[in-house]
N, C-alpha and C positions, 0 to 999 in steps of 0.2 A: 659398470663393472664387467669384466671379461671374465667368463668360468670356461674352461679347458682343460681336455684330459690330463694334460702332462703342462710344465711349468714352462719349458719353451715355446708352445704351441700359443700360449695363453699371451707371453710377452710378444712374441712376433704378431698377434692378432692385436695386442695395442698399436700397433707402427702403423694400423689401417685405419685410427680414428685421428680425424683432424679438429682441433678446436681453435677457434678465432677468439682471438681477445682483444681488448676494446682497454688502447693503453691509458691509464690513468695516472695521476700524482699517487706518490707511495710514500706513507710513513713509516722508515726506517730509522732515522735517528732519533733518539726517547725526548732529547732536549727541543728539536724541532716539534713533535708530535704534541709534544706537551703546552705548545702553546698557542694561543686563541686562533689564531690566525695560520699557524700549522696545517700539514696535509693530511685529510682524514684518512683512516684507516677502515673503516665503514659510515658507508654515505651516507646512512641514515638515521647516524647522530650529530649532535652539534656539534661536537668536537670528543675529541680521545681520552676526556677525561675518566677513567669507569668509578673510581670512587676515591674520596677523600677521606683518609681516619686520622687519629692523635693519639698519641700516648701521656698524660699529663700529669704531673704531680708538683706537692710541695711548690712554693712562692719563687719562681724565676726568677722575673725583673726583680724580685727583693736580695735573690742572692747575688746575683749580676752585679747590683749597684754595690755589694757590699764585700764583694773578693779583691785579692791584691791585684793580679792579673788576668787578663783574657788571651786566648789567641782561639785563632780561625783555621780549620782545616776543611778540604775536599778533595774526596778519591773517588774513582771508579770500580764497581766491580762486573767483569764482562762475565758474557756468558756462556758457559761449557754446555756440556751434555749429560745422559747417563750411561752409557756404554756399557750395560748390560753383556756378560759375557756370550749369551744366548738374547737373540732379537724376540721381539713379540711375535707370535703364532696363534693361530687358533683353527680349532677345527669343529664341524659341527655333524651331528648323524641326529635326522629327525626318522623316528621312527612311524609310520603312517598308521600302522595298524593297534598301537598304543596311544598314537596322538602324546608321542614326548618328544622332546627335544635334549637330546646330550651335547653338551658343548665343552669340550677342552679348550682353554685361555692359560697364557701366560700370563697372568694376571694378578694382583696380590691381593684382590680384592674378588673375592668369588660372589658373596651375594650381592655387591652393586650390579656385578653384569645380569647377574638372576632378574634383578629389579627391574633393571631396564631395558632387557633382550622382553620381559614379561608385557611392559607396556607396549613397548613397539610394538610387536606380534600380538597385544590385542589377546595372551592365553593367560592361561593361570599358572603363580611360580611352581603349583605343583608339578606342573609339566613339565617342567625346566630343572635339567639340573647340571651345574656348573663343574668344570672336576678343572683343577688350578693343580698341574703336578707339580714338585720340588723344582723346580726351574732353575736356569742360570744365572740369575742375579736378578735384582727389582728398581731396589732404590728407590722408590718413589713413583717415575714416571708409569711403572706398570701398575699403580694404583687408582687410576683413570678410568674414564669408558673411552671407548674409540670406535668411530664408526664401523673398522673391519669386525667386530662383534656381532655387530648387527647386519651388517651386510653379510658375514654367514649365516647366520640364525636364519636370515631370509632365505636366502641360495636352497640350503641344505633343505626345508620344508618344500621350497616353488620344485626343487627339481626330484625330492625323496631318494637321495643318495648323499652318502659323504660329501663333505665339503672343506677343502683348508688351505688354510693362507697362512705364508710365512714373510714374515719383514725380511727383507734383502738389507745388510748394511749401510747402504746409500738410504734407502729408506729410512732407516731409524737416525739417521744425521737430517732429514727435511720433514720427518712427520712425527717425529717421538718425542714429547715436549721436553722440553730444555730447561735451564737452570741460571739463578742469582747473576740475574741484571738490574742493576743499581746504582744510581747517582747518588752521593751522602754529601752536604753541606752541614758542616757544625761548627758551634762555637761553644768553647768549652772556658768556665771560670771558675777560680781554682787561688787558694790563699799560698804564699809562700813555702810553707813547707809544707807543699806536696798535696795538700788536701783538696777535692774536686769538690766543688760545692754547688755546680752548676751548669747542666751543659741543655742546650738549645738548637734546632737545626730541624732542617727538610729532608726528605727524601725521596727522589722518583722514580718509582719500580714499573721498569718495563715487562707489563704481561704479555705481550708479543698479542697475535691476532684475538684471545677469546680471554677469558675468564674459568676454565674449565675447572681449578677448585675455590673458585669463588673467592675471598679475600685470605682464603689460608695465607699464603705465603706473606700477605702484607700485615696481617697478624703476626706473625710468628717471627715478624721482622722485629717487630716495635715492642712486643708482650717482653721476650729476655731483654730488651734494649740493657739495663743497668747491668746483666751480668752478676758475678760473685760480689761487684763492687757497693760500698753503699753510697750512691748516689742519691741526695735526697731533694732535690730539684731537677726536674726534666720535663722538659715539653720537644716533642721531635713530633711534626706533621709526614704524611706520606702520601703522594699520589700514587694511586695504580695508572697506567698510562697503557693504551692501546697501538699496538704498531702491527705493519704489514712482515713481522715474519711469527715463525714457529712460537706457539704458548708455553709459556714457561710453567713450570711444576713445580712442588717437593723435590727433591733431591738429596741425599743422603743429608737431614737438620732441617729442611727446608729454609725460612730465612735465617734459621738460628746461626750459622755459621758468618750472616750478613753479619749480623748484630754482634758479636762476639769478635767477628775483625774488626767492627769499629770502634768498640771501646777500648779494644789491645793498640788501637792507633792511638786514640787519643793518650792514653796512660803514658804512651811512649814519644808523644810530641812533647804535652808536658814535661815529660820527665828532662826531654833532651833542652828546654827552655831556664829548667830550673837547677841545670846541672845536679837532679838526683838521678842513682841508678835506676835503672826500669823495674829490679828487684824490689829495691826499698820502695819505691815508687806504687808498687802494686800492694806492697807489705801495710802500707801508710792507708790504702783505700780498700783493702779486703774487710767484708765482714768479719766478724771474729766470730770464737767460737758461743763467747756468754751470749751474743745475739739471736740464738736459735732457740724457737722458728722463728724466722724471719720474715716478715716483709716489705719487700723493695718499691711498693707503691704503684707498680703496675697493676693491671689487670687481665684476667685470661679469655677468652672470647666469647666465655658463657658469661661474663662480669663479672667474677667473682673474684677477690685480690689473690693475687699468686703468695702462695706461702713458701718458701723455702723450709723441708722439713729439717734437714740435718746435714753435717760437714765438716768438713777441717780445712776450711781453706789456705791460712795460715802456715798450718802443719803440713800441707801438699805442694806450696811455696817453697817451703824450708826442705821437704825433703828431694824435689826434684832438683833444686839447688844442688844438694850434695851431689846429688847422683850426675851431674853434669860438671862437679869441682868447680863451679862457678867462677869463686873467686881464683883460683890458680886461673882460667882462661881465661881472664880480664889482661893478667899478668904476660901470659902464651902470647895476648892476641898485640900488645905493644912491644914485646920484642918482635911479631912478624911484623909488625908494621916497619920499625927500623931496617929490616932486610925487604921492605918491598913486599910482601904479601897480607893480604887483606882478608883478615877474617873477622866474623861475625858470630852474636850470637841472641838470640832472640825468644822473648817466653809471653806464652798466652796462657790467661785462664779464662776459666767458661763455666758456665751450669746450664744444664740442659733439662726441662719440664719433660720426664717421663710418665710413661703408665695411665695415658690417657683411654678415659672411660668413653663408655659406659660399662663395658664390659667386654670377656672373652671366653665364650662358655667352652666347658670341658664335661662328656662323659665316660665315664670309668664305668667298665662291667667285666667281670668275668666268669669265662665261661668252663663249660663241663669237663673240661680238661686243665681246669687250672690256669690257665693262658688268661692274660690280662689286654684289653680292647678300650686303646683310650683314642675317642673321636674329638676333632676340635675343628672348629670354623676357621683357625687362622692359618694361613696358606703359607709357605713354605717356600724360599727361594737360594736354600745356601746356607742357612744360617746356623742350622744343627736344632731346631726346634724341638724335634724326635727326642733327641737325646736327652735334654730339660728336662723336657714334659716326663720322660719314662724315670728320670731320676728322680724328679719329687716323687713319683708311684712310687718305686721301688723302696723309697724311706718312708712311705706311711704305710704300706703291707707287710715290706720284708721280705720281697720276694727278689731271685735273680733280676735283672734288666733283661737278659734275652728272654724273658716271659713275658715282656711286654712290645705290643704294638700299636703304635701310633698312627693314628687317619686325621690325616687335615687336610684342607684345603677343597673339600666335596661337600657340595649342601645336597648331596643323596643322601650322607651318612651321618651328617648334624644340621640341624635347620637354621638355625639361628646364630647370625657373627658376622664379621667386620671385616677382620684379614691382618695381615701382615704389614703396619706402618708407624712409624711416630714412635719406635723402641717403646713399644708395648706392649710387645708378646712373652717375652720374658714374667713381666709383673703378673700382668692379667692372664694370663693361660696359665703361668705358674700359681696364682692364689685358687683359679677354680682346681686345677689337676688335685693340688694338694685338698682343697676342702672335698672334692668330689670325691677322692680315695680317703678320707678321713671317713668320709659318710658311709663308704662300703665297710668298712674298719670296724666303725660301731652297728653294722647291719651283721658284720661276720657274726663279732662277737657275741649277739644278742642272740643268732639261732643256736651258734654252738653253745652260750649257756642250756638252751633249751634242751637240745641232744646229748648233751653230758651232763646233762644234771649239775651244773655248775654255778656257781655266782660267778656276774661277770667278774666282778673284782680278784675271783682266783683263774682267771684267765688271761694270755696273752695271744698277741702275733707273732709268728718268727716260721721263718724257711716254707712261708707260703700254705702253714698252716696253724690252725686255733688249740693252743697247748693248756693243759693246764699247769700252774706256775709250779706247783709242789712235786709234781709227776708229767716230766715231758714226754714220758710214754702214750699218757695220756691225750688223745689228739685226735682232729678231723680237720679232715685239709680242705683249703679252699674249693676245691674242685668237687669235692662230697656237698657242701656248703652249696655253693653253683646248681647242683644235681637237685638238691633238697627244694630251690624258691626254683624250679625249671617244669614245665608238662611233661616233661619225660615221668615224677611223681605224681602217680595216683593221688586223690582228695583234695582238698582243701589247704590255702597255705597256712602255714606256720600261727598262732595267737598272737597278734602283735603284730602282726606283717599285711601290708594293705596291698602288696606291690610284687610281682613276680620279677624275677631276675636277682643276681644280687652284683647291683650295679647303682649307679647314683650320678644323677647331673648337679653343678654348679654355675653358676652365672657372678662374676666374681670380679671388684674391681677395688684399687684404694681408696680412703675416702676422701683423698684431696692429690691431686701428681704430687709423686716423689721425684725428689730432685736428686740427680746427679752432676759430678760435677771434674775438674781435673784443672793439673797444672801440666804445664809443655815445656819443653826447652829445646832450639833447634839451632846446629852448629854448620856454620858454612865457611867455603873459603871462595874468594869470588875472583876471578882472573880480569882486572879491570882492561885490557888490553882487549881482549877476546871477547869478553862479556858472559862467558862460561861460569858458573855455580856448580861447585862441588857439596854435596852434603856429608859432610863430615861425622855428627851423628845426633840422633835424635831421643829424647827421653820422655816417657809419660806417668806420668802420678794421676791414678783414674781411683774414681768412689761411686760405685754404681750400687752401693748398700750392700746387704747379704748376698757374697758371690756362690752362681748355684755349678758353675762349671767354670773354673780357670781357662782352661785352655781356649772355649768356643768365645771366652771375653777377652780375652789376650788376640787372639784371630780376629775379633769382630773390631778390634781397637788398632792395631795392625795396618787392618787393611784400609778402614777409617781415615790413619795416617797417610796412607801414601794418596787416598783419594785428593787428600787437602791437598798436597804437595804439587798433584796435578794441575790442580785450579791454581794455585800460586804460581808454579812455573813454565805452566805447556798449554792448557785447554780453553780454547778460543772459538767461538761459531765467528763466524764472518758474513756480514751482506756485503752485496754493492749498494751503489745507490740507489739504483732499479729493485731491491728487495728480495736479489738474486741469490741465494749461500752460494759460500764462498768453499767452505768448508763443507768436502761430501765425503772423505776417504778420509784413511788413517797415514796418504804422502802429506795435508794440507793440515789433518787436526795431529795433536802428537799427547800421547800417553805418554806417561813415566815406567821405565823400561824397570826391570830386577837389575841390571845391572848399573843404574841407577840411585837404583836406592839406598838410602845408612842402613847400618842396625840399628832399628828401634828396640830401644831400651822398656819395658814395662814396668810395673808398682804400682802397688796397690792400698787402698785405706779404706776401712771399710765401717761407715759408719751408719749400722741398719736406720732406715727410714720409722717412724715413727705413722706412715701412711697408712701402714698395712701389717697383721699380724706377722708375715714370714721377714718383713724387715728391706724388700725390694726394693733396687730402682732399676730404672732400664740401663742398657749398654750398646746401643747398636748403630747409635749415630756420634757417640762421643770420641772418636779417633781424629773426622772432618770437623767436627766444629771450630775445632782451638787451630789446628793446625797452618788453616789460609794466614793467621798471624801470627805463628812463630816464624812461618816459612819467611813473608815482607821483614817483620823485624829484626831477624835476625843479616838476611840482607843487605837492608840499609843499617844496620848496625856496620857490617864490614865496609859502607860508607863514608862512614861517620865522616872522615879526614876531607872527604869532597862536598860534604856537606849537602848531599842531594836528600832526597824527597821522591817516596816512591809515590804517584798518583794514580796509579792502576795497575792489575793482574791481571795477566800473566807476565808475569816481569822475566823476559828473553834474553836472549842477551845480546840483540842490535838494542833494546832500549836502558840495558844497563851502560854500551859503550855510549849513548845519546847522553844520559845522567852524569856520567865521568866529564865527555867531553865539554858539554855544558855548562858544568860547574866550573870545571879548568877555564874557558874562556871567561866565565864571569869575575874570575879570580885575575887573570892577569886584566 
């Protein structure tokens, strides 16, 4: 590690250390790696296996032997990044004469760095306190530990002065872990009209060099494997596999968005085998709605079978249908064909496990001036968290919103919590906020009974102060209230009150994930000459339960969309064969521009969860999930006539003119 006053000083003092490397065999391709005789990736295992899981249900080979037809598919999914609009940073200021350590991380996970800056350093988490500000974006990858953590942590105590490191973008393209790399072999069996009765297949997920969140992602691969769909036969294997580059992470779904491209392939290979539309097609294998709650026969990584609580799948089918004139663009899309232009039109559905526990605590207190103080553990990177959290307050008090202010993402100012991941902060922040402001609620009321001589039942809440119902003249406001449970009052608290402050913590989670869910629809026209894709427009039918803010789920869903669109048709890491990225700039990886993009269309159905009292489900990864397979099918929808087969993403457009010309020569 090089520490230097100023950041050029520090770079040019790198250009004076020389390291010798000692060249070895490098495992870079997952299909080489993966096999006995492949080239290790750390010498001091047998081979690159790290672990073998299954997803298994309902009698295979009995359905197998007993469907009309079979067919076989295999695609590729490569691996992008996360491109955070702001790079990871950290900085650290150990104070010598306190014996504390402050540490600022971009980070989304403030107490894992607490945890593990704590054992490193050998101190107590007391010492340590993390502050995670609203940052520029997370995704996932900043949900990690990373060595520059610790390598501050140290710095900043050895030398007792500030300390900070900022990722250079070339950095977060070779050390910031990356995303959904995956070979899928399936075979799916399936009766004549339309009905899938059985699908089967491997899978090998490349974790690049480590294992840094343990088998999540190959969890999370297999766990939604079925989707909205009722599939009631599945066995699909998954290797993790070990290779000499960058570790892959979560990423906006983690593998949810794997799983959810693959079933939107299969539905639509079928479909195209059996000459039904990919509409009906999906309409034929959607759960329905007497099915709920559902379960699909999976299981979640605690063991427990995943329950579907609530939905319309059906009815989110039918309405994004409308909303795209489906049927008229069937019509559009064969008179273009008659003049030469090729368009396409492609729909995915999905359900995505929100609101994952154990919890996300929330405390509400306010203070002597009325002003309302809500602290939370889950950190903040963009998402409008603040605004949530102060809107459930502001409906269980009744007080303005600019009375309130929200702290998160500091375990100075709440001790206990997780962070920002897995579209959970919504559920879980939003059930404590509201129970914890519930609790100050019935704390107001109970003293303003006291002080007014009132039952509570003839009193209320409203304008930030305790009314009584018959005579709103009648009143003591919060802030009198505040004063009353504070030392600033002489004696003894209040009869009935064990507890100074009037404020209240929560620890609060559903008691099973609420599922959310959506239908997609995504129109294209593709210039088979040139290989160019135009996106024409895109539409969303989203059910994320009880919505608490339109607009920040409309944005969170939005931007969702255009991430998929990425992975569909631009973002690619590259090695050589040496294990070398290919991909270090934004000349080599490419983003999807604004001017790029359709209008996506939104809509909504809102069918409250049954999980949890406020009726929650999350909304923060369901834009990318569905999207990587509206984007391919729609695509190879404008296809059709060539009859290709997309086998991998990022589909460009040298490999669209490859697909055309290929099929043409096999045709003549």
């Amino acid at each position: 590690m090089v520490i230097a006053s100023s950041r050029h000083i520090a770079e040019d003092a790198c250009e004076l250390i020389q390291v010798d490397y000692t060249a070895l065999r490098v495992a870079v391709d997952v299909v080489e790696a993966a096999k006995p005789e492949g080239p290790l990736a750390h010498s001091h295992l047998k081979d690159n296996i790290a672990a073998s899981i299954e997803t298994k249900f309902g009698d295979v080979e009995t359905a197998f032997s007993e469907c009309d037809d079979t067919l076989k598919l295999s695609f590729k999914q490569h691996r992008g990044g996360c491109h955070a609009m702001e790079c990871r940073g950290v900085l650290g200021d150990w104070q010598q004469q306190l014996g504390e350590l402050t540490l600022y991380s971009s980070t989304q996970c403030p107490y894992l760095v607490r945890r593990m800056v704590s054992r490193q350093l050998n101190c107590p988490e007391s010492s340590i306190r993390v502050i995670a500000p609203d940052v520029g974006g997370g995704f996932g990858p900043k949900a990690g530990y990373y060595p520059e953590e610790a390598l501050i942590a140290i710095a900043t105590k050895e030398l007792r002065r500030p300390v900070k490191w900022t990722e250079d973008r070339k950095e977060h393209f070779t050390a910031t872990n990356q995303q959904r790399d995956q070979i899928w072999e399936l075979e799916v069996g399936f009766k004549k009209t339309g009905e899938i009765t059985a699908i089967k297949g491997h899978v090998t997920h490349d974790s690049g060099a480590f294992l840094n969140y343990g088998l999540l992602l190959s969890a999370t691969t297999l766990m939604p494997l079925p989707g909205p769909y009722k599939i009631k036969n599945l066995h699909v294997t998954l290797n993790t596999v070990y290779t000499n580059t960058v570790s892959t992470s979560p990423v906006r779904g983690a593998g949810r968005p794997n799983a959810a491209y693959a079933m939107d392939r299969v539905i639509d290979a079928v479909a195209r085998h059996l000459s039904i539309d990919p509409a009906d097609m999906r309409h034929i294998n959607l759960v329905k709605n007497e099915d709920f709650p559902y379960q699909p026969g999976s299981k979640h990584r605690n063991g427990s079978m995943m329950t579907y609580d609530s939905g319309d799948y059906t009815g989110m089918l039918a309405m994004v249908k409308e909303m795209a004139d489906y049927d008229n663009f069937r019509q559009e899309q064969k008179q273009a064909r008659a003049n030469g232009k090729y368009l396409g039109i492609g729909l995915a559905c999905f359900i995505e496990d929100t609101g994952m526990g154990p919890y996300e605590g929330v405390n509400v207190r306010v203070d002597v001036t009325g002003n309302v103080i809500a602290s939370t553990g889950a950190a903040s990177q963009g998402q409008g968290h603040a605004t949530v959290i102060a809107q459930v307050i502001a409906e269980q008090l009744d007080i303005e919103i600019s009375k309130i202010r929200v702290e998160s993402g500091d375990t100075g100012k709440f001790p206990h919590g997780i962070g920002a991941i897995g579209s959970r902060t919504g559920v879980n922040v939003g059930l404590s906020a509201n129970d914890a402001s519930g609790q100050v609620k019935k704390k107001a009321l109970k003293l303003a009974s006291i002080l007014l001589d009132k039952h509570e039942d003839a009193l209320e809440l409203s304008d930030g102060a305790v009314r009584v119902r018959s005579d709103s003249n009648q009143f003591i406001t919060l802030a009198d209230l505040a004063l009353q449970l504070s030392p600033a009052v002489a004696g003894k608290l209040p009869d009935g009150f064990d507890s100074a402050g009037l404020e209240a913590v929560s620890y609060l989670s559903s008691d099973y994930m609420p599922h959310s869910s959506g239908a997609n629809i995504a129109k294209v026209e593709v210039d088979i000459v040139t290989g160019g894709i135009k996106i024409l427009d895109y539409y969303v039918v989203h059910d994320c339960g009880r919505i608490l803010n339109p607009m920040i789920v409309d944005g969170q869903i939005i931007g969702g969309v255009v991430h998929g669109i990425g992975n569909a048709m631009f973002e690619q890491m590259v090695y050589d064969d040496a294990g070398n990225p290919m991909t270090t700039n934004y000349g080599d990886y490419l983003l999807p521009l604004a001017s790029e993009m359709p209008e996506i269309h939104v809509a909504h159905i809102e069918t409250p969860s049954p999980a949890n009292p406020m009726g929650l489900k999350g909304a923060g990864e369901g834009g990318t999930i569905p999207a990587i397979g509206a984007m391919i099918n729609a695509i190879e929808d404008a296809l059709t006539p060539f009859g290709a087969y997309i086998a991998h993403y990022p589909v460009t457009p040298e490999y669209i003119v490859e697909l055309v010309d290929s099929e043409q020569v096999a045709a003549e």
